[in-house]
C-alpha positions as CSV (number, residue, x, y, z in Angstrom):
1,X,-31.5,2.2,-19.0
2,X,-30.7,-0.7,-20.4
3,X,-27.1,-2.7,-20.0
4,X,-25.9,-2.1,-24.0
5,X,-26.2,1.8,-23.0
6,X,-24.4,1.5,-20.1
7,X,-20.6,2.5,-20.0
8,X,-17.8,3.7,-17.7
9,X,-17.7,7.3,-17.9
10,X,-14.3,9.5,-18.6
11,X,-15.1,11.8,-15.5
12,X,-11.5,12.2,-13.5
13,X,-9.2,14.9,-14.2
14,X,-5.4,15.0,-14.2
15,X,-6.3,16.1,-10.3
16,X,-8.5,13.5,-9.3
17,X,-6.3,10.8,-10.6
18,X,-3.5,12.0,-8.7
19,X,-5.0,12.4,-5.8
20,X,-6.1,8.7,-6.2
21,X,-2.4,7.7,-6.4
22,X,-1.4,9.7,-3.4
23,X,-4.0,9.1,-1.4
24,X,-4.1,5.2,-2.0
25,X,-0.4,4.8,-1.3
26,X,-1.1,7.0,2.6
27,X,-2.6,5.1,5.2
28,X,-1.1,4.2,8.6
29,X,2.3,2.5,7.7
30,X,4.6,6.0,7.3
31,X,3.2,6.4,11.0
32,X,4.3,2.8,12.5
33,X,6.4,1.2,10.0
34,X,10.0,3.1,11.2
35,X,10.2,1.8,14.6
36,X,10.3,-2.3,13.0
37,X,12.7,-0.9,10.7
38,X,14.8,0.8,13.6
39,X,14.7,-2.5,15.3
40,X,16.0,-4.0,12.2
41,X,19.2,-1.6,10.9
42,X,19.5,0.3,13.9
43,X,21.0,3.1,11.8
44,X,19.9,6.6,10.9
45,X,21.0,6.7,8.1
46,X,20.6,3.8,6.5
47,X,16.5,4.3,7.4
48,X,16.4,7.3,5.5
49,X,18.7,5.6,2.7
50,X,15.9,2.5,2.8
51,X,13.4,5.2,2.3
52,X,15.2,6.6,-0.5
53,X,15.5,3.7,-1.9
54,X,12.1,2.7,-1.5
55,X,11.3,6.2,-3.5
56,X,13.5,5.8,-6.1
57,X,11.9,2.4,-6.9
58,X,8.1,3.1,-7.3
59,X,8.7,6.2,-9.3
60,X,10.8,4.2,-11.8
61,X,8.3,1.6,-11.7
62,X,5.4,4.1,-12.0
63,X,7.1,5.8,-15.0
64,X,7.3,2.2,-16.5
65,X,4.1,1.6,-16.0
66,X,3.2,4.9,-17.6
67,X,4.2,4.1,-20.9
68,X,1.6,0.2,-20.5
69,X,-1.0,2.7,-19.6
70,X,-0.9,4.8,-22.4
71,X,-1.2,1.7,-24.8
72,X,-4.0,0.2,-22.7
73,X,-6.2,2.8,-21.2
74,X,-8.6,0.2,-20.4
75,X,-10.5,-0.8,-16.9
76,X,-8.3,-3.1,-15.0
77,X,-5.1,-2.0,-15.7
78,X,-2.1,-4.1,-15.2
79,X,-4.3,-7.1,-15.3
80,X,-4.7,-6.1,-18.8
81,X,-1.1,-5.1,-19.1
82,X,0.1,-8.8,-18.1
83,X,-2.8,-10.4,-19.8
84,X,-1.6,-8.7,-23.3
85,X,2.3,-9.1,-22.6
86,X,2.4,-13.2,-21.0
87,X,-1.5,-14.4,-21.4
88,X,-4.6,-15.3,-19.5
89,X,-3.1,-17.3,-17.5
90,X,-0.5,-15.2,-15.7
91,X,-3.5,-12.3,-15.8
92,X,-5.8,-14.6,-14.1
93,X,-2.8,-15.0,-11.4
94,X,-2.5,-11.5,-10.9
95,X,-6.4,-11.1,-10.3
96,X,-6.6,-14.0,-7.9
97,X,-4.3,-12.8,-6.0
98,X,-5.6,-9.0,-5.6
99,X,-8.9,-10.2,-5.1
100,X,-8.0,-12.8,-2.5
101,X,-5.2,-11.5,-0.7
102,X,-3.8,-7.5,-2.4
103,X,-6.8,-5.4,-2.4
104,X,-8.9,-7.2,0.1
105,X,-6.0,-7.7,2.4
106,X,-5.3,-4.3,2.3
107,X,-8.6,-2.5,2.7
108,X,-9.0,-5.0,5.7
109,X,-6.0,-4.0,7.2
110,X,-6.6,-0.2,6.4
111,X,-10.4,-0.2,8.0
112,X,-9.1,-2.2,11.0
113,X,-6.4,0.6,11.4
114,X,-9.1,3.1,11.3
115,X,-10.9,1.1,14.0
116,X,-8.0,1.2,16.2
117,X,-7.6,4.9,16.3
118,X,-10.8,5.7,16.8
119,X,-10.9,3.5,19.9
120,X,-8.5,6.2,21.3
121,X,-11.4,8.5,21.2
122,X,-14.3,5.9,22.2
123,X,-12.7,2.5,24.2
124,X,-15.7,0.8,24.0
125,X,-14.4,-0.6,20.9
126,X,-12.2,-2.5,22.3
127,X,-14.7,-4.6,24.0
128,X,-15.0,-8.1,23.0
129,X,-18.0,-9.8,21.3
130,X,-16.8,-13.2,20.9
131,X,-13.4,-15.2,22.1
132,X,-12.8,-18.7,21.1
133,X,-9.8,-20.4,22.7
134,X,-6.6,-17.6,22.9
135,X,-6.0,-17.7,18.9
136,X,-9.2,-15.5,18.2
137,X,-11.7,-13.0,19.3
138,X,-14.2,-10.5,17.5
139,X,-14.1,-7.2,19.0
140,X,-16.4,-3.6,18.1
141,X,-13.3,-2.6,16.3
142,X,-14.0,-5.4,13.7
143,X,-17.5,-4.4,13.1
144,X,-16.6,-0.8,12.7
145,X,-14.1,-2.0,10.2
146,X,-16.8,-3.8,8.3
147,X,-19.3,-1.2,8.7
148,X,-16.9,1.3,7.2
149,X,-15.8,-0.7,4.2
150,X,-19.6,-1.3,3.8
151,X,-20.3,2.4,3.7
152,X,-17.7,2.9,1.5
153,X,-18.5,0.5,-1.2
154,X,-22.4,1.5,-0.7
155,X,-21.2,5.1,-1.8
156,X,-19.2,4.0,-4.6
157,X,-21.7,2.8,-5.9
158,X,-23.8,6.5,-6.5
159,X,-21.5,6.7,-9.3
160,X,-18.1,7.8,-9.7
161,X,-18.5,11.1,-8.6
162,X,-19.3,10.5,-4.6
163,X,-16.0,8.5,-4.6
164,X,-13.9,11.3,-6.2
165,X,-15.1,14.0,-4.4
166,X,-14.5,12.0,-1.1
167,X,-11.2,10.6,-2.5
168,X,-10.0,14.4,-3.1
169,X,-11.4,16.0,0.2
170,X,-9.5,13.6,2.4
171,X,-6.3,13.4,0.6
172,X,-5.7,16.7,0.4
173,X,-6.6,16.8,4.6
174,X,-4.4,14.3,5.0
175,X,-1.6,16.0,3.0
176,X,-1.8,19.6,4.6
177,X,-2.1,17.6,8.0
178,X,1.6,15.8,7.3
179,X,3.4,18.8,6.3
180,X,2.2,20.7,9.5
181,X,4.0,17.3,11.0
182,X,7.0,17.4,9.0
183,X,7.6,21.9,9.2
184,X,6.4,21.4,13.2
185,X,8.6,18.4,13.7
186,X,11.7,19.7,12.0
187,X,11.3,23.2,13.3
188,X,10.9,21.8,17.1
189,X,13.6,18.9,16.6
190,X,16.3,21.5,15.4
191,X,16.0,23.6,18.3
192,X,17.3,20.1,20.5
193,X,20.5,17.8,20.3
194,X,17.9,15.3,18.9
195,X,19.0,15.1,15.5
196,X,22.6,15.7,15.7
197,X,22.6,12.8,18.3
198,X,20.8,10.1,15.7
199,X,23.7,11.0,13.1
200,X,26.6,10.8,15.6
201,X,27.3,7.2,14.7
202,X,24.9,7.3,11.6
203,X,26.5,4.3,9.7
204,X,26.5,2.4,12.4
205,X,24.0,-0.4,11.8
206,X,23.0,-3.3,14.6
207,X,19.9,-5.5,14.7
208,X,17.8,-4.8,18.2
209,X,15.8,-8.0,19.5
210,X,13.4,-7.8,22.2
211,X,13.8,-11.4,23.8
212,X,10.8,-13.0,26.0
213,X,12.5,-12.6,29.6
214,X,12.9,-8.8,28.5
215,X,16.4,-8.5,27.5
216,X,17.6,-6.8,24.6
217,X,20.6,-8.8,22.1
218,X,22.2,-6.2,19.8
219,X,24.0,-7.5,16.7
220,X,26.6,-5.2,14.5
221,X,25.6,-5.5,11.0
222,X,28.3,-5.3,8.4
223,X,29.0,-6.5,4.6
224,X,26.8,-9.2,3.8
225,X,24.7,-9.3,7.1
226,X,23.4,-5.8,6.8
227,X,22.6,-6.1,3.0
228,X,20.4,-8.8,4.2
229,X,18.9,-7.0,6.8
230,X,18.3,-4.2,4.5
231,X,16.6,-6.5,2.1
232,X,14.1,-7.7,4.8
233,X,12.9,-4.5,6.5
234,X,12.4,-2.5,2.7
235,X,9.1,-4.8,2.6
236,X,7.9,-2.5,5.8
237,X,8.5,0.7,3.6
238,X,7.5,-0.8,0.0
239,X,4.2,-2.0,1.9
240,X,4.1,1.5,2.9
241,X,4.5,2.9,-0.8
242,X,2.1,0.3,-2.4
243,X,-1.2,0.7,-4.1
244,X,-0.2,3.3,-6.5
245,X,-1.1,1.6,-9.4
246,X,-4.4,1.7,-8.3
247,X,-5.1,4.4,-10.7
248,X,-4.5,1.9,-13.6
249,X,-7.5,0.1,-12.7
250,X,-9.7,3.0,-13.6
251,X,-8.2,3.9,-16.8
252,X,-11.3,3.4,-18.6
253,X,-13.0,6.4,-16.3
254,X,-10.2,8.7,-16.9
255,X,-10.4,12.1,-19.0
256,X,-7.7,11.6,-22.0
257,X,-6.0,8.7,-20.1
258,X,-3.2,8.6,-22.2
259,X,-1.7,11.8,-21.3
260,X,-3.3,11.9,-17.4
261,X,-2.4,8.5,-15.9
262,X,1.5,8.5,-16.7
263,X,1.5,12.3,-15.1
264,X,-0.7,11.0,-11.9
265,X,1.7,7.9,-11.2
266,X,4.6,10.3,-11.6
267,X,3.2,13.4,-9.3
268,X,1.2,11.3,-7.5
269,X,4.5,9.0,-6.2
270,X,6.8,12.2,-6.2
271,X,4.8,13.8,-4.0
272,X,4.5,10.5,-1.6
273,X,8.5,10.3,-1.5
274,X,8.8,13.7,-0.8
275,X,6.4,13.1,2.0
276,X,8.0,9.8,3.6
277,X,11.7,10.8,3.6
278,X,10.9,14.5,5.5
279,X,8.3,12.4,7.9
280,X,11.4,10.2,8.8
281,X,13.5,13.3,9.1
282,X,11.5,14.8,11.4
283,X,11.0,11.7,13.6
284,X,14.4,11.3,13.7
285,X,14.7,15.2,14.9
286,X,12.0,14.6,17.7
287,X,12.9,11.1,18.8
288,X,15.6,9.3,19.7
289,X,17.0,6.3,17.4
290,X,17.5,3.9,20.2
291,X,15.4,3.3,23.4
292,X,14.4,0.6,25.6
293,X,10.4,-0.8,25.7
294,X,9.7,0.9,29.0
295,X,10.0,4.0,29.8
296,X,9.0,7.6,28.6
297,X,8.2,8.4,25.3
298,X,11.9,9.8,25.2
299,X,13.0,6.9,26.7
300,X,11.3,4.4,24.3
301,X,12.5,6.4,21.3
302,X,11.2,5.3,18.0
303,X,12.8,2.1,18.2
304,X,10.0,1.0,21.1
305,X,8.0,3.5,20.8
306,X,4.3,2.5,21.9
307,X,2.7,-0.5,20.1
308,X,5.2,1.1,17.0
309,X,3.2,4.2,17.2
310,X,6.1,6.4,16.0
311,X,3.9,9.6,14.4
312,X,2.3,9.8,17.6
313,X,4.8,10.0,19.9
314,X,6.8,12.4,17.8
315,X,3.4,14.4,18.1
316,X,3.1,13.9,21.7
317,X,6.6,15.9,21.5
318,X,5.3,19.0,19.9
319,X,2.2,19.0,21.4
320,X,1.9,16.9,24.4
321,X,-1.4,14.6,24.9
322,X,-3.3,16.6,22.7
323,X,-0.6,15.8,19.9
324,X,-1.3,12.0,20.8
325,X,-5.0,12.8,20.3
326,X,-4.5,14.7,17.0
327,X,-2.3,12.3,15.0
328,X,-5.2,9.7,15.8
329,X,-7.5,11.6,14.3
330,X,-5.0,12.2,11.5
331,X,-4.5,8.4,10.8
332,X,-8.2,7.8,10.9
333,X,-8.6,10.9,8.1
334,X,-5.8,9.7,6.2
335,X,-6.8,5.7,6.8
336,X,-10.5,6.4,5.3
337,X,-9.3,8.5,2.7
338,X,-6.9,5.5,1.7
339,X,-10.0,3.1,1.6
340,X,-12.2,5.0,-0.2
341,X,-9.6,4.9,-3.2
342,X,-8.7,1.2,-2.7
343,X,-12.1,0.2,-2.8
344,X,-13.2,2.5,-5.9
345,X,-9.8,0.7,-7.9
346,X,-10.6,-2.3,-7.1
347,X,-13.9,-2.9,-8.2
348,X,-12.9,-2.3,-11.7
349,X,-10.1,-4.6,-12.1
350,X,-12.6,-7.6,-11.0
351,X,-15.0,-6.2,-13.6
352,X,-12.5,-6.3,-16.2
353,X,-11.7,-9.8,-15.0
354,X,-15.6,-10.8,-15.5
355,X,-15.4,-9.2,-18.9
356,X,-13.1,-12.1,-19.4
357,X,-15.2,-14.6,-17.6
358,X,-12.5,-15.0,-15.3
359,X,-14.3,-14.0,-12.4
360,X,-18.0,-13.9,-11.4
361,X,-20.5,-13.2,-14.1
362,X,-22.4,-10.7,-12.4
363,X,-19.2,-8.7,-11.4
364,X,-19.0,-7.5,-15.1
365,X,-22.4,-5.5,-14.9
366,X,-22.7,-1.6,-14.3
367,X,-25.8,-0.4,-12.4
368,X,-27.6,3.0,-13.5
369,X,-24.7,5.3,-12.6
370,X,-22.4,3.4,-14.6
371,X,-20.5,1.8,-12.0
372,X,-19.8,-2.0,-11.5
373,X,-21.8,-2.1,-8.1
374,X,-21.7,-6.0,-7.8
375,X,-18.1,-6.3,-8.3
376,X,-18.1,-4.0,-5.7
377,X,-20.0,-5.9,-3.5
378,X,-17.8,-9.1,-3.9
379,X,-14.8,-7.8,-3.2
380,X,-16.2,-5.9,0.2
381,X,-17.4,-9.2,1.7
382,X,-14.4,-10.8,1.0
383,X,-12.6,-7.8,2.9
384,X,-15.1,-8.1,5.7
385,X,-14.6,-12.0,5.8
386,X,-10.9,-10.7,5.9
387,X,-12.0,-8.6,9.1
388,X,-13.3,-11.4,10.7
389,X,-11.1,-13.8,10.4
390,X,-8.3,-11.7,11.9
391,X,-5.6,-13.0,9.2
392,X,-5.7,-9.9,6.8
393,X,-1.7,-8.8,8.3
394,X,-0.6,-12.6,7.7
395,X,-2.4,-12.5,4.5
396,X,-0.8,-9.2,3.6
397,X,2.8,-10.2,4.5
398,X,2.3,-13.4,2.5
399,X,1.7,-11.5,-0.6
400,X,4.0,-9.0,-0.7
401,X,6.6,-11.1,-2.0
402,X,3.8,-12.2,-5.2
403,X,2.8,-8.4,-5.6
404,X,6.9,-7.7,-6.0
405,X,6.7,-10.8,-8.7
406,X,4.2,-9.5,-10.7
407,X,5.5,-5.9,-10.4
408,X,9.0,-7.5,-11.8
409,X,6.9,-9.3,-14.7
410,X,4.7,-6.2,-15.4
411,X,7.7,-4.0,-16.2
412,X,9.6,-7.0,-18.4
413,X,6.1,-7.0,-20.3
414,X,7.6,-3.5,-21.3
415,X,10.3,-5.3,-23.1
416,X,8.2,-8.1,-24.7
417,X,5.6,-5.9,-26.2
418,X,8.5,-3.6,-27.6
419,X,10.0,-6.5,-29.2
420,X,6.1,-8.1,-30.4
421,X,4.6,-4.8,-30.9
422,X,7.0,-2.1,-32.3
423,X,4.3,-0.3,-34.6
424,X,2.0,-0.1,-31.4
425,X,0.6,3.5,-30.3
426,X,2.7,4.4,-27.7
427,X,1.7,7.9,-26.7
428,X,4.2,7.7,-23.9
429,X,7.7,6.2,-23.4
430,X,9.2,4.6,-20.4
431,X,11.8,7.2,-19.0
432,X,15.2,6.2,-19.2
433,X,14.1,2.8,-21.1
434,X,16.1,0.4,-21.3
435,X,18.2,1.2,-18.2
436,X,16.0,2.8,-15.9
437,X,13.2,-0.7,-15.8
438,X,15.8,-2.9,-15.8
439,X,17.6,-1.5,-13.0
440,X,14.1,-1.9,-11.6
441,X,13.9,-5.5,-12.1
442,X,17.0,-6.2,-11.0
443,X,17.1,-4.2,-7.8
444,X,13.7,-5.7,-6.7
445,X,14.7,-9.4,-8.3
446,X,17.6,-8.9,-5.2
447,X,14.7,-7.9,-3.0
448,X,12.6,-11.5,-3.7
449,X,15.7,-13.4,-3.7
450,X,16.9,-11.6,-0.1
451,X,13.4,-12.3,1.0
452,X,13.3,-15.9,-0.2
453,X,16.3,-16.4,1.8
454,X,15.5,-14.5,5.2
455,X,11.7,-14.9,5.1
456,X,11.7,-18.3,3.5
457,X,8.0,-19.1,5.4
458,X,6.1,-16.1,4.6
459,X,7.3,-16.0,0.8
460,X,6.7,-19.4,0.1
461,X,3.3,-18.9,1.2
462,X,2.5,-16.1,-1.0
463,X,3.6,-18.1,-4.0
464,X,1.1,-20.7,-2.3
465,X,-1.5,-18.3,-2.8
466,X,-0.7,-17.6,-6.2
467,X,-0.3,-21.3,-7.2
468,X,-3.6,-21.8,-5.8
469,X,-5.3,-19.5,-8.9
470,X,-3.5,-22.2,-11.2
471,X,-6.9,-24.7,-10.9
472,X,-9.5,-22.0,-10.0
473,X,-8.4,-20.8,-13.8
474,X,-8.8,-23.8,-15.4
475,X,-12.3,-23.9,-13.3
476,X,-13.7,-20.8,-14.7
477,X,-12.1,-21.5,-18.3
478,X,-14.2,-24.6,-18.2
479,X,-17.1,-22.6,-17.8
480,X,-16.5,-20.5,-19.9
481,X,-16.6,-23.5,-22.8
């Protein structure tokens, strides 16, 4: 076949594309994430109004986004969105970025998670291979993790099909697994003083440090302070809600994109919402708010609970040690589930970047089942060097604060291309435009600026890392002449 025959095929229903959102935005953070942000606010509910919060801001960023991807249902998604609203420039930003730190970060982190679990079920993992000096070591885990994003990209690249059919067997495991969580949890917790406990002071927020000689200092937080802390710890849930515009990468693959990709990124971040706030409801009906580090799973409560482990110890309280054992085996369903959908996005935005020459040349070929294979390929030894290295979670943190940025700018492109490009198709409108994205931008502009402020170190790195496209652009634009 030769490469002029060759294009990305419209094969992913309404369903499938749902499921992609979903199932991109699960992966291990609901199941850790609470007990840092316990530590942090201290508060019942103010956790469950971060949450909210957290909710309420990717669905009216996903509706935004709706309204781009009915004008542009094109491979590469919001790099084509920012590339058509502020230039190549600030597209070419965007894709550095998800190719060095977003998508590669993340599907390092998410295969190292897996790894981690299923030591629980075979220690030898934990094993090392290699240790040089006490800053870094190479362990089984981190050659499982490579072995499984290598298996993954190997069968994304039999054609879209494998991946969807994988992508829509493990979400939908992973779903019915957390609601027999949340209705088991709930049910169980109800039947205690658990819950009623966690809401006697529920307003009351403090800030819980662990020092080094083992002491605990408690802080009251109050007006300004816990505004701040709030700002801080809603990077531990928005992380958790991320990758859910994955599905706008694979516009161009997408049965009558127009209509099917605002509906996924609106079910598809409902139904994750829903999800998160009754998962936190039922940890907070099993477990209680405040512990100390040693102790009984009781005792620890979810702000200590084991290495942040809170969905497993809630399980170990429905189900004992087998409950331990089953929500491992739930985070490795739902962590493999979540790579198999990062990795299929992925691939297309770098191809759409090659089409640009922006990126490697070879990255913008599709193989015989119509799938960009070596784009593939790139961005799954970058994640492996990723796994190697160790620095995927400082990587991660570091580029939150950019992904936030470009969210802020791909929303105000809304705006721009409005005002440039009235006559445009627009098969879909932004719900509750102009309010609704600019309460968006404004809400998350507070979040950057907090951030700047309390996490000066790690947000001025991630702009590093975005800074550092600036001459790699000019570098490939070069070429390019």
């Amino acid at each position: 076949m030769s490469q002029e025959k060759q294009h990305l095929q419209r094969s992913l229903g309404l369903i499938d594309a749902t499921s992609l959102v979903a199932g991109s935005m699960i992966g291990s953070g609901i199941f850790l994430v609470t007990a840092a942000m316990a530590r942090d606010v201290g508060s019942a509910a103010w956790i469950l109004v971060i949450w909210l919060v957290t909710g309420l801001l990717t669905m009216s960023a996903a509706l935004s986004y709706g309204e781009l991807a009915g004008m542009m249902p094109n491979a590469g998604g919001q790099y084509v969105y920012i590339q058509r609203a502020y230039g190549k420039l600030i597209s070419f930003l965007y894709g550095w970025t998800v190719f060095t730190v977003i998508q590669t970060g993340t599907i390092a982190a998410v295969a190292v998670a897996f790894s981690n679990y299923t030591a629980v079920f075979f220690p030898i993992l934990e094993n090392k291979i290699l240790t040089i000096g006490e800053s870094f070591s190479f362990t089984n885990k981190q050659v499982l993790a490579m072995f499984i994003i290598a298996l993954l990209t190997y069968i994304n690249t039999k054609g879209i099909r494998s991946g969807k059919i994988i992508q829509v067997v493990f979400t939908s495991a992973k779903l019915i697994a957390l609601f027999a969580l949340i209705i088991l949890g709930i049910y169980i917790g109800f039947h205690t003083n658990t819950f009623a406990d966690n809401f006697s002071s529920m307003w009351e927020a403090k800030k819980t440090v662990l020092e080094e000689d083992g002491t605990l200092t408690i802080t009251k937080l109050s007006g300004i302070a816990l505004i701040g802390a709030m700002g801080a710890t809603i990077i531990n849930s928005l992380f958790s809600s991320d990758a859910w515009n994955n599905v706008t990468f694979i516009a161009a693959e997408i049965k009558d994109p127009k209509k099917n990709i605002p509906r996924s990124l609106f079910l598809g971040t409902l139904i994750v919402t829903i999800i998160y706030i009754l998962a936190n409801i039922a940890y907070l009906a099993l477990l209680p708010l405040n512990g100390s580090p040693d102790g009984t799973v009781v005792q620890n409560g979810i702000m200590f609970a084991s290495q942040d482990r809170v969905g497993a110890a809630a399980a170990s309280i429905i189900m004992g040690n087998v409950g331990v054992l089953l929500m491992a085996g739930l985070i490795m369903v739902s962590t493999f589930g979540c790579n198999i959908g990062l990795i299929l996005s992925g691939g297309r935005l770098f191809y759409a970047m090659a089409k640009d020459g922006l990126f490697f040349k070879r990255a913008g070929e599709l193989n015989n089942y119509d799938v960009p294979a070596k784009a593939l390929w790139f961005q799954c030894l970058w994640a492996c060097i990723l796994c190697i290295s160790g620095k995927y979670g400082d990587l991660l943190t570091y580029a939150t604060f950019a992904s936030l940025l470009f969210y802020i700018l791909t929303i105000g492109g809304l705006f721009i291309l409005r005002k440039r490009e009235p006559d445009a198709e627009r098969p879909y409108k932004a719900f509750g435009y102009p309010f609704v994205p600019i309460l968006y931008m404004i809400i998350t502009g507070l979040i950057c600026v907090d951030l700047l402020i309390y996490d000066t170190r790690n947000t001025g790195l991630g702009l590093f890392i975005v800074a550092l496209g600036v001459p790699v652009f000019y570098i490939f634009m070069k070429k390019k002449e």
